[in-house]
Structure formats: structure tokens, C-alpha cells
VEXFI-443141 format. One record per residue: x, y, z of N, C-alpha, C in turn; residue number from 1. Coordinates in pm, whole numbers, plus 50000, padded with zeros to 5 digits. Example, Ala and Ser with C-alpha at 12.3 -4.5 7.8 and 13.67 -1.06 7.14 Angstrom:
<atoms>
ATOM_51319_49431_50780_51230_49550_50780_51320_49670_50780_1
ATOM_51285_49775_50708_51367_49894_50714_51290_50003_50787_2
</atoms>
This chain:
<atoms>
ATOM_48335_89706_96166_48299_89844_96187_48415_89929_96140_1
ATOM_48376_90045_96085_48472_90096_96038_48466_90246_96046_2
ATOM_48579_90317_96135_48547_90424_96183_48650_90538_96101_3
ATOM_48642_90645_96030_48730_90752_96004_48693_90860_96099_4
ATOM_48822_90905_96117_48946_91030_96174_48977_91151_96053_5
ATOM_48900_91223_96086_48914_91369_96041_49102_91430_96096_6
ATOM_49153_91381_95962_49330_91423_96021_49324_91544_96001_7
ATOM_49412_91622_96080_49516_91775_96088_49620_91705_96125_8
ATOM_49688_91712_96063_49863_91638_96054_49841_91514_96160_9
ATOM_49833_91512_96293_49886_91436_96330_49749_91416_96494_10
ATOM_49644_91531_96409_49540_91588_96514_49390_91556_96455_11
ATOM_49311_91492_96555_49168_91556_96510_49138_91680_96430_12
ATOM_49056_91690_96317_49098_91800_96215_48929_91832_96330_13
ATOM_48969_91999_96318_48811_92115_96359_48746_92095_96239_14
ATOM_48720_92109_96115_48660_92124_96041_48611_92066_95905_15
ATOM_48463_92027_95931_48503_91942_95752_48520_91983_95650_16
ATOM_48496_92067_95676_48441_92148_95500_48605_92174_95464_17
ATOM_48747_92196_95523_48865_92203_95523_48965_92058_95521_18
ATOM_48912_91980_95526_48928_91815_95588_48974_91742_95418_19
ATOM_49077_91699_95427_49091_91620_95278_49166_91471_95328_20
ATOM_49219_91497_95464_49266_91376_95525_49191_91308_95609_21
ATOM_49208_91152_95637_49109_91057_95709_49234_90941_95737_22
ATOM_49212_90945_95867_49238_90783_95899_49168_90688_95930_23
ATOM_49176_90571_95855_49014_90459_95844_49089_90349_95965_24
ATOM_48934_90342_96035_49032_90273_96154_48921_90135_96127_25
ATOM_48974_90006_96077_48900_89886_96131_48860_89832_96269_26
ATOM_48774_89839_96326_48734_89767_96423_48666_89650_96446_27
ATOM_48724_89511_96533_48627_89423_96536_48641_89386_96676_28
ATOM_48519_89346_96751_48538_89293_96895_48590_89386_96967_29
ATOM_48611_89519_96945_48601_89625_97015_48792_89651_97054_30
ATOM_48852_89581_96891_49025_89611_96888_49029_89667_96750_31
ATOM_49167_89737_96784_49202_89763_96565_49207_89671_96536_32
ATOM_49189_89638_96415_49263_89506_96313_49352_89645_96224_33
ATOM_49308_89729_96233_49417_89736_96059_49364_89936_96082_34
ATOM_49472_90027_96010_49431_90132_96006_49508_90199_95902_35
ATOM_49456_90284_95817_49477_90308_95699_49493_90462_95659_36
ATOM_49551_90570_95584_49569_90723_95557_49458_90728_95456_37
ATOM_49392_90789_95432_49364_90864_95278_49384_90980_95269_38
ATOM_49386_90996_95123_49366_91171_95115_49269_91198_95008_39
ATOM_49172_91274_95036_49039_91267_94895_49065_91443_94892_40
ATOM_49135_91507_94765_49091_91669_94763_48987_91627_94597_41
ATOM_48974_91550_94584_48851_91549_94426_48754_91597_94506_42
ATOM_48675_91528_94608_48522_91558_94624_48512_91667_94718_43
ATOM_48426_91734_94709_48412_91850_94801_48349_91840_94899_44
ATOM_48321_91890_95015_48282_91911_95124_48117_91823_95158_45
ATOM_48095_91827_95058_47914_91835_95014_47894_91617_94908_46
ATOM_48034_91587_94847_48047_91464_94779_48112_91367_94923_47
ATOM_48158_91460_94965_48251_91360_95059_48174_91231_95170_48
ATOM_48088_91287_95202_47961_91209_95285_47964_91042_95186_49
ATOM_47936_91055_95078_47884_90975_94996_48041_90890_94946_50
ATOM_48142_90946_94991_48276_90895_94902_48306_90793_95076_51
ATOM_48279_90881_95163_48315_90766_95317_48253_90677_95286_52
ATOM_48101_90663_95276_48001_90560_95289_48028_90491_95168_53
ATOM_48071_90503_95069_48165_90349_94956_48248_90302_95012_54
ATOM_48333_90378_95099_48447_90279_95154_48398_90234_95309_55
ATOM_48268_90207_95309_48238_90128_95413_48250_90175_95539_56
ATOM_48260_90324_95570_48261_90395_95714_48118_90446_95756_57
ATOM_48136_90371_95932_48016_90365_95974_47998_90493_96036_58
ATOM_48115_90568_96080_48147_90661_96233_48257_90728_96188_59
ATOM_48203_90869_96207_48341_91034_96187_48340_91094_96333_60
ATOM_48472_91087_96334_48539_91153_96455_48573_91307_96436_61
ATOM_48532_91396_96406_48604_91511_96425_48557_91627_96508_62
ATOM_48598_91761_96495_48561_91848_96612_48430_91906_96579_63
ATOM_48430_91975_96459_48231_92030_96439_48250_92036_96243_64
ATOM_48148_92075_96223_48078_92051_96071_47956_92134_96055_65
ATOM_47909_92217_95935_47767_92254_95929_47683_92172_95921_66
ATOM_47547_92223_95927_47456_92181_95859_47488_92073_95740_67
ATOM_47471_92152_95645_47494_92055_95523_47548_91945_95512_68
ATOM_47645_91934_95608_47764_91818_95600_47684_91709_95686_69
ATOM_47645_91777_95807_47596_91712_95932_47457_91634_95873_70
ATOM_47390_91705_95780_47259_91616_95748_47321_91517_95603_71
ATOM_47450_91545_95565_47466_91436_95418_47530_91348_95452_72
ATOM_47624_91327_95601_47654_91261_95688_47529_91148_95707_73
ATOM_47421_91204_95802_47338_91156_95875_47259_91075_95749_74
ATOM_47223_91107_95639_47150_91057_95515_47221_90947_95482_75
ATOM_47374_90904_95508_47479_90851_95489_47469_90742_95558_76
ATOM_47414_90731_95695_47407_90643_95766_47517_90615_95872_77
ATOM_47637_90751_95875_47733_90768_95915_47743_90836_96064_78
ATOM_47731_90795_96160_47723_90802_96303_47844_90924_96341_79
ATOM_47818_91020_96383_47891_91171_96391_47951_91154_96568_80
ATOM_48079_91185_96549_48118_91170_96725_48214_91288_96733_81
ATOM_48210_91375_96813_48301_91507_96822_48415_91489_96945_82
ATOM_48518_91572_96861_48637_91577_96967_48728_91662_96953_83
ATOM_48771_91697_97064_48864_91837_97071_48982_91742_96949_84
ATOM_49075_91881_96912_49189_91866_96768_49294_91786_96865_85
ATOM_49258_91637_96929_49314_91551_97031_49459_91464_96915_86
ATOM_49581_91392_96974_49632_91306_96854_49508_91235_96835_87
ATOM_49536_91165_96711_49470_91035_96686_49437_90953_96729_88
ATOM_49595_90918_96782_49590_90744_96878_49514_90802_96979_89
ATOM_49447_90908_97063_49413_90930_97140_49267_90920_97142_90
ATOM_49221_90956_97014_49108_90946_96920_49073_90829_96913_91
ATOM_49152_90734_96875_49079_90574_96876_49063_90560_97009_92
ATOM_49189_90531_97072_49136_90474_97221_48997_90550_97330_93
ATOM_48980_90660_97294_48836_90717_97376_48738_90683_97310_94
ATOM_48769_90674_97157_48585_90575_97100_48620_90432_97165_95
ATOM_48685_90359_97142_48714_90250_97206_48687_90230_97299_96
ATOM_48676_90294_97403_48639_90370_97516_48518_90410_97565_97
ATOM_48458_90440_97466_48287_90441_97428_48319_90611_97541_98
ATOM_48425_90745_97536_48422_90863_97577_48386_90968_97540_99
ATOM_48375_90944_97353_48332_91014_97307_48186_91068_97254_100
ATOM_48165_91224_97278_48047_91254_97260_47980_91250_97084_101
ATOM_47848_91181_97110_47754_91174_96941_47777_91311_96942_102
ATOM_47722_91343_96824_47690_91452_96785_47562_91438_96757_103
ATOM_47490_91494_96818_47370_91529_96795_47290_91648_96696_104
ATOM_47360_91758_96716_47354_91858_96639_47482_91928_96580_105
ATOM_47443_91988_96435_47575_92052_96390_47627_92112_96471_106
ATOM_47782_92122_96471_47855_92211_96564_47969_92270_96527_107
ATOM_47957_92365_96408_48079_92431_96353_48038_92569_96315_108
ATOM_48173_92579_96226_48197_92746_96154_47997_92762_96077_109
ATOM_47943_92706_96030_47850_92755_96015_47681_92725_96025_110
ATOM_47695_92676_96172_47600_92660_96245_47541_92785_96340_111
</atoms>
């Protein structure tokens, strides 16, 4: 399983459409194995859905997203989980945790 982290330096990033950083977190048996930086500014807001789901991410952690993102996400097959702009490590351990809320509906700047 393989989960990305919407980074703000060192924070859950608020926003995707602003978002060029990700931390890819491996999960198996419900531990890390392995966790990784990227940085994607090529694809835009609207490509990016489709650039996670090549590198094999099942689940996005961040705080909210529009529409657009939220349904190219969901088309993606990419499981949406929201969280206050928390650290990271704080971020894994509450999915880990099974604390964090799905997202059910968009929940950002332009919803």
C-alpha cells in the first residue's frame, strides 16, 4: 500500500492545486517499510491525479482540494483522507492509526 503526504515544508500541505511536494509512504502489515520526497512542478493540478497513480499511490493525505482534483483523484482510484497542516510523522502515525477522516466530499478553496 502506498500512501502520499501532501508536504508544506515539514507540514500537511492545505491545498492541492498549490502542492508540488509529496512524501510516498510504503506500507505493509500496517508498518513503514520505506518513505520517500518527491517534487513534481511539470504536471499541474489537473495531471497530477494521474502522475500519483503511475507511481503506485493508493491514499492522499492532505487538508482540502476542489472539485476537479477531488473527482480526478477519485477516477484515479486514489482514496482521499483529510488533515489539519499536522507534521508528517504525525500524519503517518494517525492513518496508521486508522484517525484519519475519508474525504467524502471536496473540501477546499473552491468548493
Amino acid at each position: 500500500m502506498k500512501l502520499a503526504i501532501a508536504k508544506n515544508n515539514d507540514h500537511v500541505h492545505e491545498f492541492f492545486g498549490s502542492c508540488n511536494e509529496f512524501v510516498l509512504v510504503d506500507i505493509e502489515e500496517g508498518k513503514v517499510v520505506s518513505t520517500e520526497e518527491i517534487f513534481n512542478d511539470v504536471e499541474t493540478h489537473k495531471l497530477r491525479p494521474n502522475f500519483l497513480r503511475k507511481l503506485g499511490v493508493n491514499a492522499l493525505v492532505i487538508k482540502g482540494l476542489g472539485l476537479t482534483a477531488y473527482e480526478l483523484l477519485k477516477e484515479n482510484g486514489i482514496e482521499l483522507y483529510t488533515s489539519e497542516p499536522i507534521l508528517i510523522e504525525d500524519a503517518i502515525q494517525a492513518y496508521l492509526r486508522n484517525e484519519l477522516k475519508l474525504m467524502d466530499v471536496p473540501a477546499g478553496a473552491h468548493c
